[in-house]
C-alpha positions in Angstrom: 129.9 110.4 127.1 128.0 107.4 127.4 124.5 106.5 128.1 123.6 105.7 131.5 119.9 105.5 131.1 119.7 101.9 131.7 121.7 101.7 134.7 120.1 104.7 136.4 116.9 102.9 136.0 118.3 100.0 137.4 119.5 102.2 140.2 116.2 103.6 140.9 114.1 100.3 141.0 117.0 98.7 143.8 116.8 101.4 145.5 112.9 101.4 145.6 112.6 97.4 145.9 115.7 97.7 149.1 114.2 100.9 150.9 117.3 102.7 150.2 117.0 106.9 150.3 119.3 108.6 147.6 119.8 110.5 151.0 121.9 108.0 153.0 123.2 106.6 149.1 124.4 110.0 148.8 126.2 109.9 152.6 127.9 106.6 151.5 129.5 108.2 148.4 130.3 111.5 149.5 128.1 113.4 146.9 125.9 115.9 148.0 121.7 114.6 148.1 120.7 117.0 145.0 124.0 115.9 142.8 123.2 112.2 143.5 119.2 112.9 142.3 120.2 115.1 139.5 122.8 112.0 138.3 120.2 109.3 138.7 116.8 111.5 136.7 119.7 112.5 134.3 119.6 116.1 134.6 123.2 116.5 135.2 125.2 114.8 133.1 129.2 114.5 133.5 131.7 111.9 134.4 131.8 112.3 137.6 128.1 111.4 137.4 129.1 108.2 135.1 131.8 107.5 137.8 129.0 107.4 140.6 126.6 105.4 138.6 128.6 102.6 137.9 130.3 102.4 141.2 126.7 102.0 142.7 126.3 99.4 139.8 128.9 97.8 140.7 129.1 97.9 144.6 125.5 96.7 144.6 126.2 94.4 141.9 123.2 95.4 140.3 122.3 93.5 136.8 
């Protein structure tokens, strides 16, 4: 599985820099609030998480 360090990092700082809650990023993509946090801090790791992650990435067109 590939590393997603650098994109949930990337995640994290839009979110902080754009006021965005993983709470209502979690509404938007049907995950529940605790999956979404455990995907972006890395402590649950499986593709569904790597699906997320770059969907946000991409959706947000984050670089």
């Amino acid at each position: 599985m590939p590393e997603t360090l650098n994109g949930r990092e990337k995640i994290i700082k839009y979110l902080s820099d754009n006021d965005i809650s993983i709470s209502s990023l979690a509404v938007m993509y049907g995950v529940a609030k605790q999956d979404l946090a455990d995907y972006l801090s890395g402590r649950k790791k499986n593709p569904r998480g790597n699906q997320i992650i770059l969907k946000i990435i991409s959706d947000f067109k984050i670089n």
